[in-house]
Biopython code that builds the backbone (N, CA, C, O; Angstrom):
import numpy as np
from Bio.PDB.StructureBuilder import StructureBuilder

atoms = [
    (1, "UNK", "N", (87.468, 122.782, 109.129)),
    (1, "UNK", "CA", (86.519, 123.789, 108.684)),
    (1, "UNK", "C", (85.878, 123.386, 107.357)),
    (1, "UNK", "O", (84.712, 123.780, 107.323)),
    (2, "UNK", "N", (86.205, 122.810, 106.384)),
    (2, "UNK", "CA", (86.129, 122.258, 105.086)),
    (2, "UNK", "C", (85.309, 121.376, 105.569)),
    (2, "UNK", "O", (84.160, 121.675, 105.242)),
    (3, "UNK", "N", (85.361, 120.344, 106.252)),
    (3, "UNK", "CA", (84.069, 119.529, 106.316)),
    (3, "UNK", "C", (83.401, 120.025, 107.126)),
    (3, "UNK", "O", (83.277, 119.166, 107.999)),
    (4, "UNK", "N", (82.774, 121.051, 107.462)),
    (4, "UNK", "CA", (81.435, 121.659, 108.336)),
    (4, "UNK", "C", (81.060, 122.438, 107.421)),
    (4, "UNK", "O", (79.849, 122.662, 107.403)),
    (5, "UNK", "N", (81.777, 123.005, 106.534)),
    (5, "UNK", "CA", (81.262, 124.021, 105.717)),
    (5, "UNK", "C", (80.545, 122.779, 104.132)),
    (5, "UNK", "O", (79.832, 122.965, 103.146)),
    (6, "UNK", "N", (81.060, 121.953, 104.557)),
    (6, "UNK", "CA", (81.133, 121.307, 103.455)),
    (6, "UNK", "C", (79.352, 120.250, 103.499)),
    (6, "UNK", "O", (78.529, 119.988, 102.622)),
    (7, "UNK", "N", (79.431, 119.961, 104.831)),
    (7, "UNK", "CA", (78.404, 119.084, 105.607)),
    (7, "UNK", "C", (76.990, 120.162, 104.977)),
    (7, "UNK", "O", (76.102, 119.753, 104.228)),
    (8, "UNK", "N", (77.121, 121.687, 105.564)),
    (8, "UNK", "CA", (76.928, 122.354, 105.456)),
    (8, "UNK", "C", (75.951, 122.808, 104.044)),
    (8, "UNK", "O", (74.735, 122.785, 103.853)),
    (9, "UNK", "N", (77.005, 123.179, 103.271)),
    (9, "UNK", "CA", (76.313, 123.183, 102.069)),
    (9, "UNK", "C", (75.558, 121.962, 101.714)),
    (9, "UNK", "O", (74.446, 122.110, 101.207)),
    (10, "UNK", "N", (76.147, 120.461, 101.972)),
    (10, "UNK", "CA", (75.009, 119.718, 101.330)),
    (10, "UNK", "C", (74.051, 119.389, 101.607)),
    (10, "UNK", "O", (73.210, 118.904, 100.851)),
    (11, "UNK", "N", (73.926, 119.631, 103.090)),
    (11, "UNK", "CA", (72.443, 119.926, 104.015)),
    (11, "UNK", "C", (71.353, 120.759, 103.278)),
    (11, "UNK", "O", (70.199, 120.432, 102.999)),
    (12, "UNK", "N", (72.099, 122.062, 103.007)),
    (12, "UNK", "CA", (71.492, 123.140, 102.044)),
    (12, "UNK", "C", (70.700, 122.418, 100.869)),
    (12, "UNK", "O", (69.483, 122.236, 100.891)),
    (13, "UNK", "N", (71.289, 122.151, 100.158)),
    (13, "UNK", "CA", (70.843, 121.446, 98.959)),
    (13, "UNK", "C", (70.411, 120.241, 98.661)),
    (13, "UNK", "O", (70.297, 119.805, 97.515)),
    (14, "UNK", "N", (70.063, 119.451, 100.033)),
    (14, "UNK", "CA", (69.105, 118.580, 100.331)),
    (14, "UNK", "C", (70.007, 117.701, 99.717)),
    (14, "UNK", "O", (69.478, 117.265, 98.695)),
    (15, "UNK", "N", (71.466, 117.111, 99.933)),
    (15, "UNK", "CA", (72.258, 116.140, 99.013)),
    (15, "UNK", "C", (72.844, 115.224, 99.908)),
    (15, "UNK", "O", (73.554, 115.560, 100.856)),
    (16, "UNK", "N", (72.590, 114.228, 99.651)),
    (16, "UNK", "CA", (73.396, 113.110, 100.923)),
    (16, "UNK", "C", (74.818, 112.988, 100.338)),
    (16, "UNK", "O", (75.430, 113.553, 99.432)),
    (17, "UNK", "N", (75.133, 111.858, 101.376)),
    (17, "UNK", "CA", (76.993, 112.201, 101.332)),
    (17, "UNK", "C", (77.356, 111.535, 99.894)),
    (17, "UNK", "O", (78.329, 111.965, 99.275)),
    (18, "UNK", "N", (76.397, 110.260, 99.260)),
    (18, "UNK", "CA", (75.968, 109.699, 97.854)),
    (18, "UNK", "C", (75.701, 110.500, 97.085)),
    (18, "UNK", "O", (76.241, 110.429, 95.981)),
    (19, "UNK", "N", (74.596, 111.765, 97.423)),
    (19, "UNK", "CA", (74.715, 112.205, 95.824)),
    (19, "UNK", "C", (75.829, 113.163, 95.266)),
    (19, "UNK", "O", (76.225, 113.289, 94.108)),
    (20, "UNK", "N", (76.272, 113.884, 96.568)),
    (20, "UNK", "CA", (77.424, 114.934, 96.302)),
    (20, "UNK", "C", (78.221, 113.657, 95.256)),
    (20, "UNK", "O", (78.505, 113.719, 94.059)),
    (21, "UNK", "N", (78.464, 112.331, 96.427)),
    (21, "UNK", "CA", (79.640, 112.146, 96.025)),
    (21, "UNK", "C", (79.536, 110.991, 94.268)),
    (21, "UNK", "O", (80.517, 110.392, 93.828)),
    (22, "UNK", "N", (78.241, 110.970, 93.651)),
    (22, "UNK", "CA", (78.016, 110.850, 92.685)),
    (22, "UNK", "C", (78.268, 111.731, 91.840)),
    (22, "UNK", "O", (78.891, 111.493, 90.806)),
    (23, "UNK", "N", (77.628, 113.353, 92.299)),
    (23, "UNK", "CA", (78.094, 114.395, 91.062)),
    (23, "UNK", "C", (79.219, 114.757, 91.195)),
    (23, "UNK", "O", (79.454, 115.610, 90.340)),
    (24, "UNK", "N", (80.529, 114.464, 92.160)),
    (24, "UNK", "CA", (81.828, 114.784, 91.793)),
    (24, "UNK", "C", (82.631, 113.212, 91.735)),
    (24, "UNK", "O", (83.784, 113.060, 92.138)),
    (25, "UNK", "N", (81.867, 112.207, 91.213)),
    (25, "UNK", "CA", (82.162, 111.281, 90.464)),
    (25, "UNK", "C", (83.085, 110.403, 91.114)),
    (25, "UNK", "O", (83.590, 109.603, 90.325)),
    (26, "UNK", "N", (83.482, 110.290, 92.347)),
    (26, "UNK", "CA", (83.826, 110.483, 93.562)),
    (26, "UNK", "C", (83.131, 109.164, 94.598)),
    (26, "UNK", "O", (81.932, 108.916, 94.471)),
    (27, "UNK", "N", (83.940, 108.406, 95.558)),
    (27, "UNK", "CA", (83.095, 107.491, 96.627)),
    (27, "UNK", "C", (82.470, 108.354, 98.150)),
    (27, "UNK", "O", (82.928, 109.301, 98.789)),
    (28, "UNK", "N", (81.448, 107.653, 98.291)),
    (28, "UNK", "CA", (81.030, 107.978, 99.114)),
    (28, "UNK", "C", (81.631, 108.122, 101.004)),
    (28, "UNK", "O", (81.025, 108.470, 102.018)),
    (29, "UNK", "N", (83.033, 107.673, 100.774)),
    (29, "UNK", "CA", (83.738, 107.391, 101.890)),
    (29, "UNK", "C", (84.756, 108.427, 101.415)),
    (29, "UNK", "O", (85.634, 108.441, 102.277)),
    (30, "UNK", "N", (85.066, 109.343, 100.405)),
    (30, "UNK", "CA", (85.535, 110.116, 100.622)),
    (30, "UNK", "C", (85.049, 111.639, 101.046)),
    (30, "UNK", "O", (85.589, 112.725, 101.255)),
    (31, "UNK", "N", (83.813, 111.125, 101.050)),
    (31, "UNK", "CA", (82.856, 112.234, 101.175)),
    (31, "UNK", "C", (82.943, 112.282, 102.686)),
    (31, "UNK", "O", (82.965, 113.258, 103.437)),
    (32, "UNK", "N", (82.975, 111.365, 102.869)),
    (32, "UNK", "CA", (82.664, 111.070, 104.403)),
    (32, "UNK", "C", (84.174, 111.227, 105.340)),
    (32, "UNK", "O", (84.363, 111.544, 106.515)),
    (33, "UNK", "N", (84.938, 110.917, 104.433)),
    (33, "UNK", "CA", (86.790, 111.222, 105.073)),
    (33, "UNK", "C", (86.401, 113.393, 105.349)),
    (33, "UNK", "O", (86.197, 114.057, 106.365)),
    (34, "UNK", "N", (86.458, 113.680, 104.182)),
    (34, "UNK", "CA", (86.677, 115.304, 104.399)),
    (34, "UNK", "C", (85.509, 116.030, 104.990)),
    (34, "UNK", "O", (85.617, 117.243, 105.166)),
    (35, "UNK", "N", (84.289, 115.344, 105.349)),
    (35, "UNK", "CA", (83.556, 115.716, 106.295)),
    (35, "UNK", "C", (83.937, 115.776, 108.300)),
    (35, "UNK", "O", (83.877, 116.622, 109.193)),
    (36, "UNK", "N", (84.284, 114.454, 108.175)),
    (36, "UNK", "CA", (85.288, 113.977, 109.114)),
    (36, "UNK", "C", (86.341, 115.250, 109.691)),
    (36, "UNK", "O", (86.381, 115.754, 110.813)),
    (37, "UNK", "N", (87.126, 115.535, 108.519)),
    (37, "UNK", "CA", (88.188, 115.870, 108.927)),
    (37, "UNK", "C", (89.455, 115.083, 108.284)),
    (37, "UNK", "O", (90.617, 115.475, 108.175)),
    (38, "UNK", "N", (89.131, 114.401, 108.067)),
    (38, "UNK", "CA", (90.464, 113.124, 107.548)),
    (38, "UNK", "C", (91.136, 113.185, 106.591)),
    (38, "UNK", "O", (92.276, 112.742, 106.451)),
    (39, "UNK", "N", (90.325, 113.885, 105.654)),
    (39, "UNK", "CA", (91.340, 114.081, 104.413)),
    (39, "UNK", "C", (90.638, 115.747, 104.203)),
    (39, "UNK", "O", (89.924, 116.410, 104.955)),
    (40, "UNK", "N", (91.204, 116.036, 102.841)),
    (40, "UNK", "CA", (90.697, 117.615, 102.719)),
    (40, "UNK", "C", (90.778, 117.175, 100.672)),
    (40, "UNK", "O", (91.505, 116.401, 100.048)),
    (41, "UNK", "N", (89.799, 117.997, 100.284)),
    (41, "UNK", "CA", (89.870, 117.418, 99.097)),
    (41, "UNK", "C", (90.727, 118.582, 98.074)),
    (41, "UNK", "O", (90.787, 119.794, 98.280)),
    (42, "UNK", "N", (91.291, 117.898, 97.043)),
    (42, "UNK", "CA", (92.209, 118.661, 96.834)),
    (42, "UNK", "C", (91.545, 119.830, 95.359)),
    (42, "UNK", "O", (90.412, 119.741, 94.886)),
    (43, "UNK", "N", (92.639, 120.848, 94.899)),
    (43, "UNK", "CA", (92.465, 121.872, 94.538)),
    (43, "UNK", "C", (91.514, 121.544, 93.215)),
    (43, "UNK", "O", (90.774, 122.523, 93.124)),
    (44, "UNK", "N", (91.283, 120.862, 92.436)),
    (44, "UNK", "CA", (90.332, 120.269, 91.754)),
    (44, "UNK", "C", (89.013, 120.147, 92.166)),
    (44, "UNK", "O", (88.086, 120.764, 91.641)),
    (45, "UNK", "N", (88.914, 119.467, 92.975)),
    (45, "UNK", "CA", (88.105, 119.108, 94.025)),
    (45, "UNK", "C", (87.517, 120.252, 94.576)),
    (45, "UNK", "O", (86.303, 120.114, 94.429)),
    (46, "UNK", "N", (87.733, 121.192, 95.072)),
    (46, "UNK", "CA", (87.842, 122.779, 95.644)),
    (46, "UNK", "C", (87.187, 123.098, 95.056)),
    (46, "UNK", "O", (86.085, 123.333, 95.551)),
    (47, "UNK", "N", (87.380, 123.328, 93.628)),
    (47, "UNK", "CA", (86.682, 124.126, 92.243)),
    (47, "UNK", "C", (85.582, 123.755, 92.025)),
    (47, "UNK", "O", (84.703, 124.610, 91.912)),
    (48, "UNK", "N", (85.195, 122.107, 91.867)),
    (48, "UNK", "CA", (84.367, 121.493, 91.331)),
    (48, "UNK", "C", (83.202, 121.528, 92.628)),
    (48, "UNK", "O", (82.037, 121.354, 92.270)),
    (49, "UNK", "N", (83.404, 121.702, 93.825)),
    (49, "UNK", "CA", (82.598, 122.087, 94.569)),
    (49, "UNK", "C", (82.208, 123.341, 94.851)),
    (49, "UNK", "O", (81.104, 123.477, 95.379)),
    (50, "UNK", "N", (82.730, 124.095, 94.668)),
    (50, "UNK", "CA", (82.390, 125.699, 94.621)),
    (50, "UNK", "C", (81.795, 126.349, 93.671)),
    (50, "UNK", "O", (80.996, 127.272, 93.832)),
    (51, "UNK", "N", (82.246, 125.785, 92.409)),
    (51, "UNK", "CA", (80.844, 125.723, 90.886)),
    (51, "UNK", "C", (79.490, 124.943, 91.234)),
    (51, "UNK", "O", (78.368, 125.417, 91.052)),
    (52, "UNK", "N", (79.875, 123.150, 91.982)),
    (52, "UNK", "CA", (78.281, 122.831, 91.969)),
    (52, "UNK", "C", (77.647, 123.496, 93.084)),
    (52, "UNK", "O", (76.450, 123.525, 92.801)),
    (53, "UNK", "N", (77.832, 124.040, 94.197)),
    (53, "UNK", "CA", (77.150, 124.572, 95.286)),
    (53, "UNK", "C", (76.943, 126.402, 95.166)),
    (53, "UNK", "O", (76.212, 127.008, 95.950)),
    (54, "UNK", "N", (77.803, 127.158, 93.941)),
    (54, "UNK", "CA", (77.898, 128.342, 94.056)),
    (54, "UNK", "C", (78.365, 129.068, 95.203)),
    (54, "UNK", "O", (77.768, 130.056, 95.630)),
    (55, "UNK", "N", (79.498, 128.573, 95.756)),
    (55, "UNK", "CA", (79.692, 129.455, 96.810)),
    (55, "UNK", "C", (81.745, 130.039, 96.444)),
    (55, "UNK", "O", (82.245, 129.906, 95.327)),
    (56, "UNK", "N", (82.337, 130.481, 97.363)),
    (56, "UNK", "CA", (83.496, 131.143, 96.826)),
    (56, "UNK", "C", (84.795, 130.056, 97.467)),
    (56, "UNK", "O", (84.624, 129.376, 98.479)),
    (57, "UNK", "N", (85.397, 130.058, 97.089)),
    (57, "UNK", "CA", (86.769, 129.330, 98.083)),
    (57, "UNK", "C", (86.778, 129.730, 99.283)),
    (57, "UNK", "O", (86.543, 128.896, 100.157)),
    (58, "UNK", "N", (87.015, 130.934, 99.605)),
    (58, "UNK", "CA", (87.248, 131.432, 100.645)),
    (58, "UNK", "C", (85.961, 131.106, 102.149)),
    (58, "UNK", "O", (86.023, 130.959, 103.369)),
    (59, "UNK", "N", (85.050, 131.128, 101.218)),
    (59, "UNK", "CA", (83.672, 130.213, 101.866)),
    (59, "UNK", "C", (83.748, 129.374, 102.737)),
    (59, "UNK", "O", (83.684, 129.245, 103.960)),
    (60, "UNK", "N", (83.984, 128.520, 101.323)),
    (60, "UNK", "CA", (84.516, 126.750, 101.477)),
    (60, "UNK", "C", (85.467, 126.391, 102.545)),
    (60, "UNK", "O", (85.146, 125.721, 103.526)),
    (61, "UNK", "N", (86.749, 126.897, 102.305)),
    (61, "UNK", "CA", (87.707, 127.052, 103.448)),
    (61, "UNK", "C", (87.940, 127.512, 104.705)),
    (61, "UNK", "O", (88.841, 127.228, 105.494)),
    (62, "UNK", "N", (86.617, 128.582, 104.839)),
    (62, "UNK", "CA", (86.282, 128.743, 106.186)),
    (62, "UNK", "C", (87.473, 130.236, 106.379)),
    (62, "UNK", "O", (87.924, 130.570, 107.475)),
    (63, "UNK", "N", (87.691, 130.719, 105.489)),
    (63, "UNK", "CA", (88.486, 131.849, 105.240)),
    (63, "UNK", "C", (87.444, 133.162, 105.332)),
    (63, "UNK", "O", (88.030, 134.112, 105.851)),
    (64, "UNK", "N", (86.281, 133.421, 105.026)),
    (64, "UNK", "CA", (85.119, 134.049, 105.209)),
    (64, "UNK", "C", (83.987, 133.852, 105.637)),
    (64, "UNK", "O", (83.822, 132.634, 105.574)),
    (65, "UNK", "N", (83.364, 134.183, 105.919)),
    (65, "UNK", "CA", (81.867, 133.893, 106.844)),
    (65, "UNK", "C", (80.928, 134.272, 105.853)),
    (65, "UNK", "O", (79.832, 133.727, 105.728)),
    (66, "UNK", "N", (81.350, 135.212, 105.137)),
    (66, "UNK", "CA", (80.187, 136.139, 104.536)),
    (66, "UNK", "C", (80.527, 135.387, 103.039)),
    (66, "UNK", "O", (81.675, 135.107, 102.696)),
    (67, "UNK", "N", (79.125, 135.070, 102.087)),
    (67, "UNK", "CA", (79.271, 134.672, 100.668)),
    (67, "UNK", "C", (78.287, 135.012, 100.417)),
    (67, "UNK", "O", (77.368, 134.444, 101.007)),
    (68, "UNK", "N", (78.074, 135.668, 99.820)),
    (68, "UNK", "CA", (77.063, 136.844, 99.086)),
    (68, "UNK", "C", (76.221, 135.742, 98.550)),
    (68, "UNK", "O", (75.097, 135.612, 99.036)),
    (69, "UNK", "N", (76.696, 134.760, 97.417)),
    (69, "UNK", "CA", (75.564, 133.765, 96.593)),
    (69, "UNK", "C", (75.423, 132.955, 97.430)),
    (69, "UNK", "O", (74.247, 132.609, 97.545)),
    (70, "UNK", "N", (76.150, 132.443, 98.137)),
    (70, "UNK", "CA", (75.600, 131.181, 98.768)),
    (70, "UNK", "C", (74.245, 131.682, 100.417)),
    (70, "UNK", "O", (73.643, 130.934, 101.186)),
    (71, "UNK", "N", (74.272, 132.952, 100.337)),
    (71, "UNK", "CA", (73.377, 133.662, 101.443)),
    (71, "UNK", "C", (72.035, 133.294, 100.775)),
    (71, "UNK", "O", (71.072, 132.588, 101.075)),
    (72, "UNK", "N", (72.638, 134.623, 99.021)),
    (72, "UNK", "CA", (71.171, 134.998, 98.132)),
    (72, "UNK", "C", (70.488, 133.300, 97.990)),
    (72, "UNK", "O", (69.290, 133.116, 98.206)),
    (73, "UNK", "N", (71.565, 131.968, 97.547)),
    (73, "UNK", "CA", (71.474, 130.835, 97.184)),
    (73, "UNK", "C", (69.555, 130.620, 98.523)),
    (73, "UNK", "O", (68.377, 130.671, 98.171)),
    (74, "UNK", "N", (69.876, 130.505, 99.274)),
    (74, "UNK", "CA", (69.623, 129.747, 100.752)),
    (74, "UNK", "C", (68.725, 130.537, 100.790)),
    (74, "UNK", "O", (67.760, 129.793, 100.966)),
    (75, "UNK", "N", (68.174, 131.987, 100.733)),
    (75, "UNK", "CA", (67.021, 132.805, 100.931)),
    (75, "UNK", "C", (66.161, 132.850, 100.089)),
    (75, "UNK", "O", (65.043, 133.121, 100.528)),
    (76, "UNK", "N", (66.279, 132.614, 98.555)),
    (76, "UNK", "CA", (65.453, 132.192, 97.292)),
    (76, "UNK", "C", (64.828, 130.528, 97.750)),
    (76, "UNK", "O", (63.904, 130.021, 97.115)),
    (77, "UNK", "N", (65.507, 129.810, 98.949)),
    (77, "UNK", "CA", (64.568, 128.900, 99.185)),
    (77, "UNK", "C", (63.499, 129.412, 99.689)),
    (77, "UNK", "O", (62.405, 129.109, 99.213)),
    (78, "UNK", "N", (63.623, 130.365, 100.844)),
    (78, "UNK", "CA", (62.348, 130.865, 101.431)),
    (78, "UNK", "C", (60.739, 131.518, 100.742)),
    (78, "UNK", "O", (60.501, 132.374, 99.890)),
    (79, "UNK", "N", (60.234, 131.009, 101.229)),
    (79, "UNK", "CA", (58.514, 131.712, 100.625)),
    (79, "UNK", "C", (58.705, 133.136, 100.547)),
    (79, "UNK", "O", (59.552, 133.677, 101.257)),
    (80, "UNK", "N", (58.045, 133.740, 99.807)),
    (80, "UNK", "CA", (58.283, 135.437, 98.970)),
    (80, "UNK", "C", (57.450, 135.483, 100.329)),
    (80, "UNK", "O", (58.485, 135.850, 100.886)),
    (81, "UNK", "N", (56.834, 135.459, 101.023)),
    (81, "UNK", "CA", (56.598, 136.179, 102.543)),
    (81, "UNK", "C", (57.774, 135.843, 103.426)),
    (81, "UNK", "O", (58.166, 136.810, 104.079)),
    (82, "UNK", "N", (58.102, 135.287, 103.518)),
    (82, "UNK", "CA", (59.320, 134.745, 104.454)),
    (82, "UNK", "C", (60.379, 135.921, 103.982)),
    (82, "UNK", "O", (60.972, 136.601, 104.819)),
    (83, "UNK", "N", (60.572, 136.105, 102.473)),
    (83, "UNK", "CA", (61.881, 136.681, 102.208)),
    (83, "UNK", "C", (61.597, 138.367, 102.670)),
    (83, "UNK", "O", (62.422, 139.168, 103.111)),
    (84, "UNK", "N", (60.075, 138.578, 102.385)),
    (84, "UNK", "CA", (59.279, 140.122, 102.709)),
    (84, "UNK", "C", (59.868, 140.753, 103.836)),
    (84, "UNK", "O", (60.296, 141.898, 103.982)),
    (85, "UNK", "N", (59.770, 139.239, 105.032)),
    (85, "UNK", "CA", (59.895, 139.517, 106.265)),
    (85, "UNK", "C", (61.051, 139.946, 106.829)),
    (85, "UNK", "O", (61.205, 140.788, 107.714)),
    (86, "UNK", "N", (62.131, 139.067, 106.035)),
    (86, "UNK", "CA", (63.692, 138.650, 106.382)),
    (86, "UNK", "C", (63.770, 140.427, 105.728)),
    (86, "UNK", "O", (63.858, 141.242, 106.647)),
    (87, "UNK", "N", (63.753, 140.865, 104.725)),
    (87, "UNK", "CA", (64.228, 142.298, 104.364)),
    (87, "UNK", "C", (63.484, 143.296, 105.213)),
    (87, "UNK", "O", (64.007, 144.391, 105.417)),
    (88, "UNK", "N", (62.266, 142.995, 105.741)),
    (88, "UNK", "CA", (61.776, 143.884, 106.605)),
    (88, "UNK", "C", (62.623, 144.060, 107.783)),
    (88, "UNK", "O", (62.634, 145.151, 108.352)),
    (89, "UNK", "N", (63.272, 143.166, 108.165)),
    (89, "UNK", "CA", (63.795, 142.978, 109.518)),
    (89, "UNK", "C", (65.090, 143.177, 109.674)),
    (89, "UNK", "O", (65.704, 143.278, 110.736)),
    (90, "UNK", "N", (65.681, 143.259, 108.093)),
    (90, "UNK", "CA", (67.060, 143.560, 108.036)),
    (90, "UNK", "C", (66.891, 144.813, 107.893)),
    (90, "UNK", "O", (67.495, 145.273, 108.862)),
    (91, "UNK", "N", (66.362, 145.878, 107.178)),
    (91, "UNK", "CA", (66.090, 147.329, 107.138)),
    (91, "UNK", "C", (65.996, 148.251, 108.733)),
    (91, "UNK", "O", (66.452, 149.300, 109.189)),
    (92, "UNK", "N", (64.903, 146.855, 109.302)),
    (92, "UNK", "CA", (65.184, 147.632, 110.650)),
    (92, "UNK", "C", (65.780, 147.557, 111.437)),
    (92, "UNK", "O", (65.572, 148.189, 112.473)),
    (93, "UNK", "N", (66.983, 146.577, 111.232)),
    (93, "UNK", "CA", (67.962, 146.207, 111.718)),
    (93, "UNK", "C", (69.006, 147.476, 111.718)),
    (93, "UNK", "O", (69.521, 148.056, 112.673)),
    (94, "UNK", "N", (69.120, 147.676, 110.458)),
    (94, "UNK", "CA", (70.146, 148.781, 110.002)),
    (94, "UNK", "C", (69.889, 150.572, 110.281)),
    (94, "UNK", "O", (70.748, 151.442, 110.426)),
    (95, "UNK", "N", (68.297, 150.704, 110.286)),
    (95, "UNK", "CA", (67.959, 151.746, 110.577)),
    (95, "UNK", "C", (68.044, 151.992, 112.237)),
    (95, "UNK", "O", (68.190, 153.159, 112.602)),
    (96, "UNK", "N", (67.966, 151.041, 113.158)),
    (96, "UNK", "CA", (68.003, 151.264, 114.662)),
    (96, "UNK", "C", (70.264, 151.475, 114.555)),
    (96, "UNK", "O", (70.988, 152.173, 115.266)),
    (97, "UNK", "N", (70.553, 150.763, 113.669)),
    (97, "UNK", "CA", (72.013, 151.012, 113.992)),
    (97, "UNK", "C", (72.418, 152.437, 113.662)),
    (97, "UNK", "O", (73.097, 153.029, 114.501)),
    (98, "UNK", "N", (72.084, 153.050, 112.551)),
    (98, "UNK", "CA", (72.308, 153.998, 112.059)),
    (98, "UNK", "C", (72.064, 154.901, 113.533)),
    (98, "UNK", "O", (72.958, 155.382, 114.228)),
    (99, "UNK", "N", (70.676, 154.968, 113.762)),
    (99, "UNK", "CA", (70.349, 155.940, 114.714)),
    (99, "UNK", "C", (71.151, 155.880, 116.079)),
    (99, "UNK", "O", (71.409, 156.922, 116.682)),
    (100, "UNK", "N", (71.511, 154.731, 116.518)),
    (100, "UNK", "CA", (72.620, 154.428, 117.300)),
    (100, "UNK", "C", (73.806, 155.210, 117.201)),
    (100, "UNK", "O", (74.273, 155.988, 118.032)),
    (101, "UNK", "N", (74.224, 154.904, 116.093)),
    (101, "UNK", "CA", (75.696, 155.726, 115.981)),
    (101, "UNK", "C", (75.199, 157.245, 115.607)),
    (101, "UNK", "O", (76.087, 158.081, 115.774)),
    (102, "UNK", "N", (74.388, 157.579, 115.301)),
    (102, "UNK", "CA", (74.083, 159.029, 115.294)),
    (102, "UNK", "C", (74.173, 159.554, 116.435)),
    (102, "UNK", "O", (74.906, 160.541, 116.381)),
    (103, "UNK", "N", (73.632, 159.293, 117.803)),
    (103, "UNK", "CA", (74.023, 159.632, 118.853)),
    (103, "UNK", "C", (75.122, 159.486, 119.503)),
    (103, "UNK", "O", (74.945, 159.837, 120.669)),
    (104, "UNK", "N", (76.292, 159.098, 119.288)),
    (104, "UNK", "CA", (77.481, 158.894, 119.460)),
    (104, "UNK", "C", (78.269, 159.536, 119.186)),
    (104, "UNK", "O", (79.435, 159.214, 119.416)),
]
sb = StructureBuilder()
sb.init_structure("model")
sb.init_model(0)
sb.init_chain("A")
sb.init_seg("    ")
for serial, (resi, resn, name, xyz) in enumerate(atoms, 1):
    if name == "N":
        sb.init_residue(resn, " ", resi, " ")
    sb.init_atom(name, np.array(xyz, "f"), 0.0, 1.0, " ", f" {name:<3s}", serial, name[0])
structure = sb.get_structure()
């Protein structure tokens, strides 16, 4: 889970498996081990990726689905129409549910 989530984020942030593994000072074959699966990087390691990407441990580890910054992170890429749209669509997302369970 650590390396999909991990693949993941650096997709996000437009970072090859080199630059991650430049800013955690780090080879590029270990980048490529815990993407894999092969190794898992350790509790240092954990931290120092969850500060440079902003997202939570529990994230990272595949312990939660939901990460509030790393969502807000990924939607501040989108064009201020894009984001208009995305809240338009989540509002009416929530308002057809509401009315749903009102009849229930």
């Amino acid at each position: 889970m650590i390396g999909d989530r991990l693949k993941e984020l650096r997709h996000d942030h437009n970072d090859t498996q080199e630059d991650l593994a430049e800013k955690l000072n780090i080879s590029k074959f270990t980048v490529q081990s815990w993407e894999q699966g092969k190794s898992e990087p350790n509790h240092d390691m954990l931290v120092s990726i969850c500060r440079l990407y902003h997202v939570s441990s529990d994230f990272l580890l595949g312990l939660s689905d939901d990460d509030p910054v790393f969502y807000h992170t990924r939607e501040m890429r989108l064009s201020q129409e894009s984001r208009t749209l995305l809240k338009e669509f989540s509002d009416f997302l929530f308002r057809k549910e509401r009315k749903k369970s009102a009849r229930h």
